[in-house]
C-alpha positions as CSV (number, residue, x, y, z in Angstrom):
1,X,-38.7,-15.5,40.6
2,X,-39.8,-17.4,37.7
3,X,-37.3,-19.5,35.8
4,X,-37.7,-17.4,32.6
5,X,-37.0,-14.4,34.8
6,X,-33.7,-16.5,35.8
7,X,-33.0,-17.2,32.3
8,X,-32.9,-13.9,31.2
9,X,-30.9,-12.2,34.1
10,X,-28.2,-15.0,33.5
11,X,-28.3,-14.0,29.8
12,X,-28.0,-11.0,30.6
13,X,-25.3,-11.5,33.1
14,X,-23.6,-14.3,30.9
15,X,-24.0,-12.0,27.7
16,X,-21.3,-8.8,29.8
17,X,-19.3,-12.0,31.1
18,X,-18.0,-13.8,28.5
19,X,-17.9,-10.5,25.8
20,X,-15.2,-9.1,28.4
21,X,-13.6,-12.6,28.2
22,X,-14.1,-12.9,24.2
23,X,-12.8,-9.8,24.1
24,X,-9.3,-9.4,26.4
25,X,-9.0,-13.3,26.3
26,X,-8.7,-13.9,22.2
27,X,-5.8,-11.6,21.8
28,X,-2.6,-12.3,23.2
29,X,0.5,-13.1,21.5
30,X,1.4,-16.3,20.3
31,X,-1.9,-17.8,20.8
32,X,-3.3,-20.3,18.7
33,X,-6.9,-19.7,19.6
34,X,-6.0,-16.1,18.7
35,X,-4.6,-16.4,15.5
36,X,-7.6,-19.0,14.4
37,X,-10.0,-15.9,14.6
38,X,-7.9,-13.4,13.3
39,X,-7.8,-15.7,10.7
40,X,-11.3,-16.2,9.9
41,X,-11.9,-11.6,11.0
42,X,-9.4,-11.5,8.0
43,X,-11.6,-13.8,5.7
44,X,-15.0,-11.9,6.7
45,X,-13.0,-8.6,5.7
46,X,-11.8,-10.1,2.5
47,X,-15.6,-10.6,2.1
48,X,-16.7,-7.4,2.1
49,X,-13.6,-5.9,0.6
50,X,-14.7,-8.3,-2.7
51,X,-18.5,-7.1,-2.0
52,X,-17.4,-3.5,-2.6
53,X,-15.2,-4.2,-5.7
54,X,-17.7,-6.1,-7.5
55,X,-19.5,-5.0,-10.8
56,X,-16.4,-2.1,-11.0
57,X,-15.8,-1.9,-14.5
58,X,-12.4,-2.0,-15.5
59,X,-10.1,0.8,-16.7
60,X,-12.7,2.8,-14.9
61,X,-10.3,5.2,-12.9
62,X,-7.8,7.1,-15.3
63,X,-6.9,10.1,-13.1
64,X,-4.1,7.6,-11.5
65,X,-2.7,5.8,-15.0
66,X,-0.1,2.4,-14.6
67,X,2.8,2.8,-17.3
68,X,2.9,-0.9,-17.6
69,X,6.0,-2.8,-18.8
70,X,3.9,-5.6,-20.6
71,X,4.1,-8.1,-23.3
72,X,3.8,-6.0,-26.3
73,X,6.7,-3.4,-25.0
74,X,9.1,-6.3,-24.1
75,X,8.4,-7.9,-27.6
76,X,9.0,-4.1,-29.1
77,X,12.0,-2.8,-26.8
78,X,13.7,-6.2,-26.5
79,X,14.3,-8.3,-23.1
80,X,13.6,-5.7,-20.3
81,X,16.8,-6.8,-18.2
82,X,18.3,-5.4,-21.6
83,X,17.0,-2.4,-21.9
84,X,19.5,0.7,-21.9
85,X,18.6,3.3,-19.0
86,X,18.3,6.1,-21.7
87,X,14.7,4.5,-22.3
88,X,13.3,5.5,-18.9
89,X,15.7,8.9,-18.9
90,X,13.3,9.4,-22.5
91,X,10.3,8.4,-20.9
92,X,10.6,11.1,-18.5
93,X,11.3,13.9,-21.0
94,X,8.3,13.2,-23.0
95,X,5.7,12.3,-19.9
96,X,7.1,15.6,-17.8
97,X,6.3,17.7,-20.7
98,X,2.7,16.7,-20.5
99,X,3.2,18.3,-16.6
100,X,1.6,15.6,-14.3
101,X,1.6,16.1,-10.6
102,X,3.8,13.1,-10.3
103,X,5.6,10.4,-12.1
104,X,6.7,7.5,-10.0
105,X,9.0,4.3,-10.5
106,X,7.5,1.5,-8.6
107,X,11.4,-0.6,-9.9
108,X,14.2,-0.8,-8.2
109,X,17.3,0.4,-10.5
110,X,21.1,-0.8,-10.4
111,X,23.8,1.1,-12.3
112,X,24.4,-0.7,-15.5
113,X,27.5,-1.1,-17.0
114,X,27.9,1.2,-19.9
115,X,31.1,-0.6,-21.9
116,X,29.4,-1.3,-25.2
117,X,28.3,2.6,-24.9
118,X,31.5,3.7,-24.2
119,X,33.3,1.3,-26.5
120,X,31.3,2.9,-29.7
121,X,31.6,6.1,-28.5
122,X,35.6,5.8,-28.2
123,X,35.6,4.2,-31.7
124,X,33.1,6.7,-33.4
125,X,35.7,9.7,-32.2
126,X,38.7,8.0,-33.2
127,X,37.3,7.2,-36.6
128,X,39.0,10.1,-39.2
129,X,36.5,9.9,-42.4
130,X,33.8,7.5,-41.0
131,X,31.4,6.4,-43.4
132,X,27.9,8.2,-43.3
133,X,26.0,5.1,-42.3
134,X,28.3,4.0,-40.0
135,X,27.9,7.3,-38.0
136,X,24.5,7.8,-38.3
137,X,23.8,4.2,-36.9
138,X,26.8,5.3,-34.3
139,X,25.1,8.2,-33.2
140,X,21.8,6.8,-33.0
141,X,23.2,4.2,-30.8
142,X,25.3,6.7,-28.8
143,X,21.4,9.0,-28.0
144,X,19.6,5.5,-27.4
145,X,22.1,4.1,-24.8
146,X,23.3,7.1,-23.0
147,X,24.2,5.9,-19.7
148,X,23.4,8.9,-18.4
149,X,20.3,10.2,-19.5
150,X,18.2,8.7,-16.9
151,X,20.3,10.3,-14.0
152,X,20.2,13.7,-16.3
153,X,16.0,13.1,-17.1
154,X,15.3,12.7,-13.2
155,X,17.6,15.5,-12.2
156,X,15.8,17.6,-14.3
157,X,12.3,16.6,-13.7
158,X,10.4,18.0,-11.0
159,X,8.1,15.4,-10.7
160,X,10.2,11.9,-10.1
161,X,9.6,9.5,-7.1
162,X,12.0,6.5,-6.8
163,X,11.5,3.0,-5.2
164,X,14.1,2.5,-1.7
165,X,14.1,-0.9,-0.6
166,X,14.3,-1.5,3.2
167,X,15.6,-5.2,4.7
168,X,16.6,-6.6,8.0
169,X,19.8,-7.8,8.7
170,X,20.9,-10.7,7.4
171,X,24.1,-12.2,9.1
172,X,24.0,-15.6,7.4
173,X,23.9,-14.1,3.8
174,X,26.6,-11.2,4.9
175,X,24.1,-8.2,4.9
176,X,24.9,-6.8,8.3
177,X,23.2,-3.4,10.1
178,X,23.9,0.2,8.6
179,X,25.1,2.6,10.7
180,X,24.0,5.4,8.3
181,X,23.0,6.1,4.7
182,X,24.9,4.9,2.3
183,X,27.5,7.0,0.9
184,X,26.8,9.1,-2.0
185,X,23.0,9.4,-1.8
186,X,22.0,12.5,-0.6
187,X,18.7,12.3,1.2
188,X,18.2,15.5,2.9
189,X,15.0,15.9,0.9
190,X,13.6,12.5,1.2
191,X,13.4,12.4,5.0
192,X,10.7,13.9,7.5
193,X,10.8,15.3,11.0
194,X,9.0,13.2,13.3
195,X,9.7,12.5,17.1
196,X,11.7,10.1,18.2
197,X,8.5,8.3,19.5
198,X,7.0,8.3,16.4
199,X,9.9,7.1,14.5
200,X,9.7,4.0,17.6
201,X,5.9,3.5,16.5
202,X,7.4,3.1,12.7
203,X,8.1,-0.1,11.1
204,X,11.4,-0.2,11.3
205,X,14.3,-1.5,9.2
206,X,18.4,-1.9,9.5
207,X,19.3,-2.0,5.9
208,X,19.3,0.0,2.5
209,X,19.1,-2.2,0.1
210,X,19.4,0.0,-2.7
211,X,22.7,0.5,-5.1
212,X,22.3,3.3,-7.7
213,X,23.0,6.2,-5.2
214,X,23.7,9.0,-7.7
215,X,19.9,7.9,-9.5
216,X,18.2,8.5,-5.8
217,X,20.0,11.8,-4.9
218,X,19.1,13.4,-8.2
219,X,15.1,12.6,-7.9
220,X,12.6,14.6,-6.4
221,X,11.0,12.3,-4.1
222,X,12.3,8.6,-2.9
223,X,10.2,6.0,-0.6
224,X,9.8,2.6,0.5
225,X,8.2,0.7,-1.7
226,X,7.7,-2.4,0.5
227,X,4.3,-4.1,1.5
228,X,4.2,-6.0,4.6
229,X,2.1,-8.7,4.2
230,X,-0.5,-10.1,7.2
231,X,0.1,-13.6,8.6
232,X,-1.8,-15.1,5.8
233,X,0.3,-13.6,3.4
234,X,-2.7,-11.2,2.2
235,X,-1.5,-7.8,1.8
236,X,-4.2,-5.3,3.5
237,X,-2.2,-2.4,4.9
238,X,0.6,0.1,3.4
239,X,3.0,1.6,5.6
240,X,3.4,5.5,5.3
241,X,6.4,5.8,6.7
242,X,9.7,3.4,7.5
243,X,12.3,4.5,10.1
244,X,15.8,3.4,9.3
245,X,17.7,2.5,12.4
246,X,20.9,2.5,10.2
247,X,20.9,6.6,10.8
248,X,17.5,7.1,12.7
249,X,15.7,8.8,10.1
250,X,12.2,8.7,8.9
251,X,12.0,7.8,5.4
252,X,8.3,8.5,3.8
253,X,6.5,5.0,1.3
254,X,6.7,5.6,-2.6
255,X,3.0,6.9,-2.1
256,X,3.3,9.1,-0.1
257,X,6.6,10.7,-1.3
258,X,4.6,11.7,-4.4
259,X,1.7,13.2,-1.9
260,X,3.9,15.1,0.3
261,X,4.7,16.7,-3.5
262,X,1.4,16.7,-4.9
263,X,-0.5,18.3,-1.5
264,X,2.5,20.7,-0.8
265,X,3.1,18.5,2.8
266,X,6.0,20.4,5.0
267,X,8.6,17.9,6.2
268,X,7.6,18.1,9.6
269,X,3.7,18.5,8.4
270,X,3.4,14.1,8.8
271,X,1.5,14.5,11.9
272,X,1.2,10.7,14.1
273,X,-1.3,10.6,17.0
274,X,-1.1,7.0,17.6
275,X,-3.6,7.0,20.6
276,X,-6.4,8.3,17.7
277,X,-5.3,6.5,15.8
278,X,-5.0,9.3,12.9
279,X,-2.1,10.6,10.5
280,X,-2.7,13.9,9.6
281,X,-0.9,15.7,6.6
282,X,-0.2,19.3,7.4
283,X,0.9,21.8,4.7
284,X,3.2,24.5,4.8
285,X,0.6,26.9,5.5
286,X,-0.3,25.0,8.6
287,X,-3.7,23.7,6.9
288,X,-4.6,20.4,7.6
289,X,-5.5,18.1,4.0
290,X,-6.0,14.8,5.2
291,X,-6.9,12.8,8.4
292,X,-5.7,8.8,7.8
293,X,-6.7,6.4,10.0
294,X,-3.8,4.1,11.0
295,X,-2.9,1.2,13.3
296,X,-0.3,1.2,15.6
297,X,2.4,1.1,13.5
298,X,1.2,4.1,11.4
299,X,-0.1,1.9,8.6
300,X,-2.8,2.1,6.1
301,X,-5.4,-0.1,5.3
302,X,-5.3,-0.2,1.4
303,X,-8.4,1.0,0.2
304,X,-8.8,-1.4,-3.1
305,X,-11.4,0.2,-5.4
306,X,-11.6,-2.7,-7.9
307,X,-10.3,-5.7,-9.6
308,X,-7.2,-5.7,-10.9
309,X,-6.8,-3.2,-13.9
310,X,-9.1,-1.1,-12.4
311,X,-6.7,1.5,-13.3
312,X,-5.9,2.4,-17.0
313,X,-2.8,1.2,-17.7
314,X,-0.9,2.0,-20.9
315,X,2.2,0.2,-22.7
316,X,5.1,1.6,-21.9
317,X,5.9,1.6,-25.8
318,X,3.1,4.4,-26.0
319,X,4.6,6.7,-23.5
320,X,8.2,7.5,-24.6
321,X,7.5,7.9,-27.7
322,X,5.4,11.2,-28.0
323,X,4.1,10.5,-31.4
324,X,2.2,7.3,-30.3
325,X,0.4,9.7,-27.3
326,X,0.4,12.9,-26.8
327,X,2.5,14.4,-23.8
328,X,-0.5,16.3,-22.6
329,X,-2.5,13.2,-22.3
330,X,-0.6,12.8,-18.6
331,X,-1.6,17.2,-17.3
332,X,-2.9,16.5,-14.4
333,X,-2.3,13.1,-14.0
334,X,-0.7,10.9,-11.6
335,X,1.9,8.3,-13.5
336,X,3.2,5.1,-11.9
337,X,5.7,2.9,-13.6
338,X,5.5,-0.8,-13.2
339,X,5.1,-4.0,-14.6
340,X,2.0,-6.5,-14.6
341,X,4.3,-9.3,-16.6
342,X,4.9,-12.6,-13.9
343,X,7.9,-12.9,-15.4
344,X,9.3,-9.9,-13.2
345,X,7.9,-11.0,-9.8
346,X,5.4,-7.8,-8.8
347,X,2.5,-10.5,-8.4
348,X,0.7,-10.2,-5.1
349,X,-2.0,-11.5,-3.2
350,X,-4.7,-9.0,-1.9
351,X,-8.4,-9.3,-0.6
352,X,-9.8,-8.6,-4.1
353,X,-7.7,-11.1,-5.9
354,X,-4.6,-13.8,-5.4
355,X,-3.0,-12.4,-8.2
356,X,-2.8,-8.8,-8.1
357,X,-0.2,-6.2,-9.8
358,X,2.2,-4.8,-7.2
359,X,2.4,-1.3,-8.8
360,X,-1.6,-1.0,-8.7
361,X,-1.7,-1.5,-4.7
362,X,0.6,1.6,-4.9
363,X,-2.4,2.8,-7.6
364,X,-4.7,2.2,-5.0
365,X,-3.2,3.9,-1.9
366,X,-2.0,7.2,-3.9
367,X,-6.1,7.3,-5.6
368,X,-7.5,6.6,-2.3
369,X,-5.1,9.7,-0.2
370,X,-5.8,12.3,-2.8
371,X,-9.6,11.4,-2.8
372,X,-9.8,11.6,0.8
373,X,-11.3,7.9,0.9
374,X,-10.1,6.3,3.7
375,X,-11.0,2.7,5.5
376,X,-11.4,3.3,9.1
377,X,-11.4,0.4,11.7
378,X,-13.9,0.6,15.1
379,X,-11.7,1.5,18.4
380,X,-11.4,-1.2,20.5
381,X,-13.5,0.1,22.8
382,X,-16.2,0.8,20.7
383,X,-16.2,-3.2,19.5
384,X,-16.3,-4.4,22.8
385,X,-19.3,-1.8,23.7
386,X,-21.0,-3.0,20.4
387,X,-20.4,-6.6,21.3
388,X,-21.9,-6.5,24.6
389,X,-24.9,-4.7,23.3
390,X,-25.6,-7.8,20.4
391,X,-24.7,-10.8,23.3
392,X,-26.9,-8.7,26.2
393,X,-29.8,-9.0,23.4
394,X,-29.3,-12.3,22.3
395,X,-29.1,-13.8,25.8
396,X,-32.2,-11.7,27.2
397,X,-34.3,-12.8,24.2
398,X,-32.9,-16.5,24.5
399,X,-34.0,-16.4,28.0
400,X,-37.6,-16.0,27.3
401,X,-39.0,-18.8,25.5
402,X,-39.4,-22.1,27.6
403,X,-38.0,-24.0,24.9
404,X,-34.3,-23.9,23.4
405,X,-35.0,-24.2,19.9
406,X,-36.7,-20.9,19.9
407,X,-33.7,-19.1,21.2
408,X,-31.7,-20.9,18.1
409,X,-33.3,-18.4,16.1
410,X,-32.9,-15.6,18.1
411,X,-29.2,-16.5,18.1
412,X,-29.8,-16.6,13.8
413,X,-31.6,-13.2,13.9
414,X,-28.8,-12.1,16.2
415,X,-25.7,-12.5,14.2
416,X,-27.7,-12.5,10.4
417,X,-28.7,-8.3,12.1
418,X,-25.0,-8.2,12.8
419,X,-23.3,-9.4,9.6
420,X,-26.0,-7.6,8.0
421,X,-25.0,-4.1,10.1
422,X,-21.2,-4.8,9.5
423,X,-21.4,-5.0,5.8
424,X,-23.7,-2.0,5.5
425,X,-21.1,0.2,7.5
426,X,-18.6,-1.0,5.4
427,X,-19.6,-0.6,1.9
428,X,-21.7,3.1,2.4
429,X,-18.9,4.3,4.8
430,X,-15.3,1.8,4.5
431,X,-16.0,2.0,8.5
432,X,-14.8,-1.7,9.9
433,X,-16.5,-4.0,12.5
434,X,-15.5,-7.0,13.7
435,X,-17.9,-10.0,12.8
436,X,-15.8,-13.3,15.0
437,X,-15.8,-12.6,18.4
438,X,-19.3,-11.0,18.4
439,X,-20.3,-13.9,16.4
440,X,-18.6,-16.6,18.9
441,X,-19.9,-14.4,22.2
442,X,-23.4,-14.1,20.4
443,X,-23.4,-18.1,20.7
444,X,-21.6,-18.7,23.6
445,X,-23.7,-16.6,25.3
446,X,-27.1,-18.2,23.7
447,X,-25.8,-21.8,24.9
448,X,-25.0,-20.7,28.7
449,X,-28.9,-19.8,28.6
450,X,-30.0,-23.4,28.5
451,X,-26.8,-25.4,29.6
């Protein structure tokens, strides 16, 4: 046997070898080594993440609209923090008139104190002959600031999706374990059936953290509206579902509260087959809508379609007052509530951009469910077939010249055909490859050849 013939079996052999070690031995827990490439498989899908949002104009997508609390409302209405909850209760008359399939709060709301309301309302009854101005300013105060329009608004609204907020315990700050929903929210029609295994599979969580109980009960829809973030504090995934361990149940995201409305989703139509690695939404007819690929924990990879305002957003100013825009501007449409202003902390860091408006990740992962575009991620298996294949080719054809300069550029053809293949899947078909370990077997197998 020649000694290129003995070069190229051990590539060949070396190639299978260290792809099965690449592949089990990069990914336990805890493992420095492990986390290092992660690290740098997270960069390379950044990468193409940016590569598929470039040259989007923005503003382009306006089926999915961002009611943004932003500079020119704050300088209009006053300090947000200040603003009387009769503003959103009016922002829901006018945009539920216009009939949207959903109008959702991406904030978290406390019960305000209502004294001053209650204090002019008390003195504008006990007032015998008031003065006309007096009561007309009264009375325009008293509509304004009524503490319970917004309660009134959502309980009348068909289409309303609140924000819950999920948290661990917290022992040392006093914010012990639930053992059940808080009293007074009523959340029969928030929560889904699944399996106990499923809700086990769930990213799971002790606490409710919210306080306005009598808001939640009276809204159509309620879900989490946390994002986990990924080690490097980039978020790429959105859970569809949280199970709270206070009382065991299975509480849907913000998003997908709106699309178990929207799609007509039965409560036990949330369908988890972790070993596919699929969610599918079932209606009550027993159709099947969607099919969304998901990790182990029954999250999402958010599908980012652009650069932040991608989506049209509008001043909130504009949208409760219907003689700035038309109520039947939002038939149709999908309305999401939220704030791009720093001041109120819904700045997050994503794969498109470090500085990216919470509420338009939630944009994102409602346009990207109702279009039926998903990101899908290779089976393991189907990687570690893949990688074998690319370090079998590069060691056989590093094998064959007599000198090891020559099988440098195989290695170079070898991963430029790979990165090349990767990016190609992603951007025609959001289908994801790994690029690191079939990079690092590619040239640990090319070295072996002539070591």
């Amino acid at each position: 046997m020649s000694d290129r013939q003995k070069r190229i079996i051990f590539g060949l052999s070396a190639g299978i070898l260290i792809c099965l070690i690449t592949h089990f031995g990069t990914r336990a827990e805890n493992s420095s080594f492990a986390d290092l490439l992660d690290r740098y498989e997270h960069q390379s899908y950044d990468a193409r993440m940016r590569a598929k949002t470039t040259g989007v104009e923005e503003a382009s997508i306006d089926d999915v609209v961002i009611i943004d609390i932003e500079q020119n409302s704050v300088e209009s209405l006053g300090n947000y923090h200040e603003w009387p909850h009769a503003f959103h209760g009016q922002l829901i008359d006018v945009v539920s008139s216009g009939d949207p399939k959903a109008l959702i709060f991406d904030i978290i709301f406390d019960q305000k104190d209502d004294g001053t309301y209650k204090l002019v309302e008390s003195l504008s009854w006990n007032q015998a002959n008031p003065l006309p101005d007096v009561k007309a300013a009264a009375d325009q105060f008293l509509m304004s600031h009524d503490p319970g329009r917004f309660v009134w608004s959502t309980s009348q609204s068909k289409k309303i999706h609140h924000a819950l907020v999920f948290e661990n315990e917290d022992t040392l700050n006093f914010l012990y374990a639930m053992d059940g929903i808080p009293e007074g929210y009523n959340a029969s029609r928030h929560i889904i059936k699944v399996s106990d295994d499923v809700a086990n599979h769930l990213p799971g969580a002790s606490r409710l953290g919210n306080t306005y109980m009598d808001l939640l009960s009276r809204s159509r829809g309620a879900g989490s509206a946390n994002f986990p973030q990924d080690n490097d504090g980039v978020i790429r995934r959105a859970p569809t579902a949280i199970h709270f361990k206070g009382s065991g149940d299975v509480f849907l995201s913000l998003t997908m509260s709106a699309v178990k409305d929207i799609l007509g989703i039965a409560d036990d139509g949330f369908r988890y087959d972790f070993e596919q690695g699929l969610l599918q939404l079932v209606d009550t007819n027993g159709v099947t809508l969607r099919e969304i690929p998901i990790d182990n924990e029954g999250r999402m990879h958010v599908n980012y379609f652009g650069l932040f305002k991608t989506f049209y957003y509008i001043p909130y100013m504009y949208c409760f007052d219907p003689e700035m825009l038309d109520p039947t501007y939002w038939t149709g449409k999908v309305a999401l509530v939220g704030s791009s202003l720093p001041g109120l902390m819904d700045l997050r860091n994503t794969p498109v951009q470090e500085t990216f408006s919470g509420v338009e990740i939630h944009a994102n992962v409602i346009h990207s469910v109702l279009n039926n575009q998903f990101i899908s991620v290779k089976k393991s298996s189907s990687k570690l077939l893949a990688m074998i294949l690319m370090a079998v080719f590069v060691g056989a054809l590093s094998g064959y010249p007599e000198k090891p300069f020559l099988g440098f550029l195989v290695l170079a053809g070898g991963v430029v055909v790979w990165v090349l293949f990767t990016y190609s899947q992603f951007l025609s078909g959001l289908v994801v490859w790994g690029v690191v370990r079939p990079t690092l077997a590619m040239v640990l197998t090319q070295l072996s050849v002539f070591s």
